[in-house]
C-alpha positions in Angstrom: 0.0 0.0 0.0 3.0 2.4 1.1 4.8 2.2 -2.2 1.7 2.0 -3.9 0.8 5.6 -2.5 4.1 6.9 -2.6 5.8 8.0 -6.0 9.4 8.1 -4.6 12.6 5.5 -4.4 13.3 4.5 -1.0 16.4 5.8 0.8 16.3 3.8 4.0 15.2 1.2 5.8 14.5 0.5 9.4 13.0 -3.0 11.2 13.0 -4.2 14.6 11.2 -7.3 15.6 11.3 -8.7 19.2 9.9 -12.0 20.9 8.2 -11.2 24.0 6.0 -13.6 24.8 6.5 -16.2 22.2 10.0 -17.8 20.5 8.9 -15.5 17.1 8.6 -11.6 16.5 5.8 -10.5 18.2 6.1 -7.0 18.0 7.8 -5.0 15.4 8.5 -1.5 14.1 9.4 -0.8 10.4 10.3 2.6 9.2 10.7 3.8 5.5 12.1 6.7 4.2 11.7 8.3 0.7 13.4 10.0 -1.5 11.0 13.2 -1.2 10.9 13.5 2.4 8.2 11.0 3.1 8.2 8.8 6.2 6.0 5.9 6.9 6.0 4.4 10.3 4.9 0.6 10.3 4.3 -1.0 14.1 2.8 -4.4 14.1 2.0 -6.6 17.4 0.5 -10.0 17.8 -0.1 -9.4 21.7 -1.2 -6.2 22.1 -4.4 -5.7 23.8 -5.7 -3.0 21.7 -6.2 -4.4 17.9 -5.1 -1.5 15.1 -4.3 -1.3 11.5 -2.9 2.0 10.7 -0.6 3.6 8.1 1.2 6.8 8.8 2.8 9.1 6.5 5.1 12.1 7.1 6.6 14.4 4.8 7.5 18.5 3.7 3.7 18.8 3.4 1.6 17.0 6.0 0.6 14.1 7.6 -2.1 11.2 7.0 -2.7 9.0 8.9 -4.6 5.5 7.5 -6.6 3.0 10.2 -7.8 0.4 8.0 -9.5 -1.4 10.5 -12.3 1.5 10.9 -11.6 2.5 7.3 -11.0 6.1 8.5 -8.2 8.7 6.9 -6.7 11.2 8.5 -5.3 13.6 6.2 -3.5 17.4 7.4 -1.5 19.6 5.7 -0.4 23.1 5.5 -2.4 25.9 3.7 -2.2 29.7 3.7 -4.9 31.6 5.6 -7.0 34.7 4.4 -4.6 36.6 6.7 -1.5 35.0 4.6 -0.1 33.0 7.4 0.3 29.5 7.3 -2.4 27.4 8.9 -3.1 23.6 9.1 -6.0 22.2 7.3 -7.7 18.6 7.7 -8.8 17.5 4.4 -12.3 15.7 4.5 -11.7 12.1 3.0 -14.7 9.9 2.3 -13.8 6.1 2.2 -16.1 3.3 1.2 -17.5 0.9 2.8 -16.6 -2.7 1.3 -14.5 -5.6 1.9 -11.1 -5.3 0.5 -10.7 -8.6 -0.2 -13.8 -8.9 -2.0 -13.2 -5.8 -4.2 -9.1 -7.2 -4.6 -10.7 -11.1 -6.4 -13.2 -8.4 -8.1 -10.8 -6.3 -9.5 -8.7 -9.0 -10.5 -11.4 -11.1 -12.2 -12.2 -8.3 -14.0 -8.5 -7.9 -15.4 -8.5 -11.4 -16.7 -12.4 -11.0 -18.0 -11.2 -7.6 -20.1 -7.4 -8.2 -20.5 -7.2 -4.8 -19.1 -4.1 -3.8 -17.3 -4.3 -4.8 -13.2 -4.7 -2.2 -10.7 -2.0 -4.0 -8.9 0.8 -4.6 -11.2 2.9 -8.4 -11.2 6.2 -5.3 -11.6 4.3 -3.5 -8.4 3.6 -7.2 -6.6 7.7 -8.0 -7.1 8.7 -4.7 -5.6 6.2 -5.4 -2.5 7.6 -8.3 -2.2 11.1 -7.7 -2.1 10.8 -4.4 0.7 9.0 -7.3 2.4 11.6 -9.4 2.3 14.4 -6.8 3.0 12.4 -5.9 5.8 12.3 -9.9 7.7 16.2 -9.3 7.0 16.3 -6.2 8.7 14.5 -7.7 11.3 16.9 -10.9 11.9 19.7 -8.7 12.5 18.5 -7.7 16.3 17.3 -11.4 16.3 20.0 -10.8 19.9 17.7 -8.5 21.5 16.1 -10.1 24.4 13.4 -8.4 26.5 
């Protein structure tokens, strides 16, 4: 989804995973940063007692902030008043209400029914695939961290 959003070559990457209360990660922290100034800040935890699924981006002009477990958007950024000083503005987002899986097999059916081009590309799938993997490696290298 990040890269999806985000029109800009990585320039770093950041992972920590920890065990806590199991022998795998259970909590973990990725954070990537762009070539444009964007951050996004990725926590994930298997025993936390509150249950989230957020995105949140940073950069030179504002901040969203995705929960995709409410399907809400956050989005602020920086505007110039009537009085000419700067000012920060929420932008009003609307998002629908479906299943993402469902609309992911629909969109995808479709593709193969129309030979139109995916909205998800195999090129965009590989790239996922490989900051995912960069990311486990990442990861493995504090695998000496013990809380």
């Amino acid at each position: 989804i990040i890269l999806k959003f985000v029109h800009s070559p990585l320039t770093r990457v950041e992972a920590v995973g920890v065990p806590v209360l199991s022998d795998k990660i259970d909590i973990s922290n990725v954070r990537l940063s762009f070539a444009c100034g964007c951050i996004a800040n990725v926590t994930a935890s298997r025993i936390s007692a509150k249950t989230m699924q957020k995105l949140r981006f940073f950069g030179p002009e504002g901040y969203h902030a995705v929960d995709t477990r409410k399907r809400e958007i956050l989005s602020l950024n920086k505007a110039t008043g009537a009085d000419g000083k700067q000012q920060i503005v929420q932008n009003n987002i609307e998002v629908a209400s479906h299943d993402p899986l469902e609309e992911e097999v629909r969109a995808f059916v479709s593709s193969v029914l129309t030979r139109s081009k995916p909205a998800v590309s195999g090129e965009d799938g590989r790239k996922s695939l490989a900051l995912a993997l960069e990311i486990l490696q990442k990861m493995k290298t504090h695998e000496d961290i013990k809380l």
